[in-house]
Wavefront OBJ file of the C-alpha trace (Angstrom):
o trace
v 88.446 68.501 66.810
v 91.883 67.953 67.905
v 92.941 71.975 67.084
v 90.067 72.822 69.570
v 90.872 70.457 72.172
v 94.406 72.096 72.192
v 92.829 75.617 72.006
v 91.043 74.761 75.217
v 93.349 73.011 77.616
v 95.732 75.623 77.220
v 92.703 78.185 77.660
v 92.646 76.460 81.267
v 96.102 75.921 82.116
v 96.968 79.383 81.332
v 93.458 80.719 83.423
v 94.686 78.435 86.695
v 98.288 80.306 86.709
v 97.736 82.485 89.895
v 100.299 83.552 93.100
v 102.790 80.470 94.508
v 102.309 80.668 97.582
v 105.697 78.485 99.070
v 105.336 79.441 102.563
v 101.681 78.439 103.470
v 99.780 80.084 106.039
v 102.899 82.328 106.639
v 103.242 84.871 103.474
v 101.266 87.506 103.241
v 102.050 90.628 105.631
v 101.625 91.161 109.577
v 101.478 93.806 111.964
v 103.480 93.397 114.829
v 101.370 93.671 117.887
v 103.022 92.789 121.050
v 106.428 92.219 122.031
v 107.250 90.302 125.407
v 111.134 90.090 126.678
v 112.009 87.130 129.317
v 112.513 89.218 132.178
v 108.505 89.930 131.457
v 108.202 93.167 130.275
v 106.338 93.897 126.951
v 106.405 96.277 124.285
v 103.629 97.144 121.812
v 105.087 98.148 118.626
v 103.204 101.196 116.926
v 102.743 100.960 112.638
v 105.332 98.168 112.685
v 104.873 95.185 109.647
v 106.646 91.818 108.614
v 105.993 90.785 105.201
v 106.791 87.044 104.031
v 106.592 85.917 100.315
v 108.821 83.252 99.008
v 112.532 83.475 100.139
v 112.114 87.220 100.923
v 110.988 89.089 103.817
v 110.581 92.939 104.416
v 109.960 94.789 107.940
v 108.533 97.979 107.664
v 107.219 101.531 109.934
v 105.083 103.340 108.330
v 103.756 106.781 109.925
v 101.001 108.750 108.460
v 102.851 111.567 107.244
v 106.643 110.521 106.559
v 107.998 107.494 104.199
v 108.348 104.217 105.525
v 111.446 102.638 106.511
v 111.874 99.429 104.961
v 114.449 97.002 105.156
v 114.682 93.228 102.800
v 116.229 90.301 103.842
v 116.400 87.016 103.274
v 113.932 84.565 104.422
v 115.029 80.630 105.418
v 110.808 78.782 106.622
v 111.213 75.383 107.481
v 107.643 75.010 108.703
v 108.261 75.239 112.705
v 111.076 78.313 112.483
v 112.488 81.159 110.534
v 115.585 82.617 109.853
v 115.879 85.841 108.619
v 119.174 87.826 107.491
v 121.223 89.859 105.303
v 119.147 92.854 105.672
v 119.371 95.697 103.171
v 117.784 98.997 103.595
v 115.037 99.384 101.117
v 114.130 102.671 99.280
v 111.745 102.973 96.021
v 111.470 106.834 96.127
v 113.976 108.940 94.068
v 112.887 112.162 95.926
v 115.298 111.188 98.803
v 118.483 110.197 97.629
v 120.107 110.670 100.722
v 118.230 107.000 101.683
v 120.520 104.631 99.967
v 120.402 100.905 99.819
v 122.601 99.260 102.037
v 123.703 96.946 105.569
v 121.834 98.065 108.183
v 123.347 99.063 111.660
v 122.264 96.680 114.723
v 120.818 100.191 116.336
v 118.333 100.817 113.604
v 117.514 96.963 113.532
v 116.434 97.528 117.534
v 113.891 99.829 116.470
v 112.064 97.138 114.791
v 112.715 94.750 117.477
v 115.377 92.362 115.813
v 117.945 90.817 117.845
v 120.740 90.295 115.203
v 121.552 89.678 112.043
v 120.999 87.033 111.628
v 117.977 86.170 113.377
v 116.223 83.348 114.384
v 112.616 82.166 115.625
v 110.588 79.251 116.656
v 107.453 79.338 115.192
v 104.754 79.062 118.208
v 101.207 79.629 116.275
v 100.816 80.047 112.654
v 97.394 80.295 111.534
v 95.221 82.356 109.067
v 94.707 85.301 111.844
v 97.515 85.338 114.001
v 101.660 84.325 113.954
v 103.344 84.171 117.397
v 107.048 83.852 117.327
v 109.765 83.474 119.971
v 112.899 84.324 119.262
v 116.509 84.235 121.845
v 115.257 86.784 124.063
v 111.808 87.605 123.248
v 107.992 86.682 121.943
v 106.462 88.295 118.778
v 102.672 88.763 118.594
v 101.950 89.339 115.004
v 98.161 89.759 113.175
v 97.359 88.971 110.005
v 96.907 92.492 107.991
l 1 2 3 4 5 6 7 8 9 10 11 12 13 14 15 16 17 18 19 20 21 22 23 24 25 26 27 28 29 30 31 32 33 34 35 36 37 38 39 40 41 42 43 44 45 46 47 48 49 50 51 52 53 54 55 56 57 58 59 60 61 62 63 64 65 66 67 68 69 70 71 72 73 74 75 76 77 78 79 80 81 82 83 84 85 86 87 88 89 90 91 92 93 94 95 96 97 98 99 100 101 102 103 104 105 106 107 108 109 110 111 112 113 114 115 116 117 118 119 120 121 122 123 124 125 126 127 128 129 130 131 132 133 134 135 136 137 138 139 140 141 142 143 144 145
């Protein structure tokens, strides 16, 4: 009786282990939708995605027929901001050596609408559907994908 008491609690603890999700509402990956600057005009970004999962985040383009630029970095949530820096370029496919790990220049950063490295936001909505950010110079629209 005992041996099969032991059999089946750890029959359920090991069938509950499932994704940690540290960062609530905010991990999980987002398409960048709108971008407004304070002197009021707006931007909006075409195939452009933030991804949040523990202490890591990745921005990312994708177009339909070319690989994605990606870029890591390290995440800091403290439930009304986030920090993000150290960003790395990010490259999985062998086919292209010429794209190499490494810093990445503030100009390629621009494209993907990030102030500086470091960077920081305030958090202004954070629900299951939608994440709006504002950051030193400008608000981020951002839906759930």
């Amino acid at each position: 009786m005992k041996r099969l008491a032991i059999i089946l609690f750890s029959a359920v603890i090991l069938s509950a282990c499932d994704r940690i999700y540290i960062n609530g509402a905010l991990d999980g990956m987002w398409q960048l939708q709108l971008v407004e600057e304070n002197d009021g005009t707006t931007a909006h970004p075409h195939r452009i995605y933030y991804s949040f999962q523990q202490h890591l985040a990745k921005v990312s383009q994708h177009y339909e027929y070319e690989l994605p630029y990606r870029f890591l970095c390290n995440l800091d949530y403290t439930g009304d901001s986030i920090k993000m820096k150290d960003f790395i370029r990010f490259e999985d496919d062998r086919n292209y050596p010429d794209r190499v790990a490494g810093n990445v220049p503030q100009e390629t950063l621009d494209i993907f609408y990030i102030e500086s490295d470091p960077t920081a936001f305030k958090i202004l909505t954070l629900n299951d559907e939608m994440l709006i950010l504002q950051s030193k110079n400008r608000k981020y629209t951002l839906q759930k994908w």
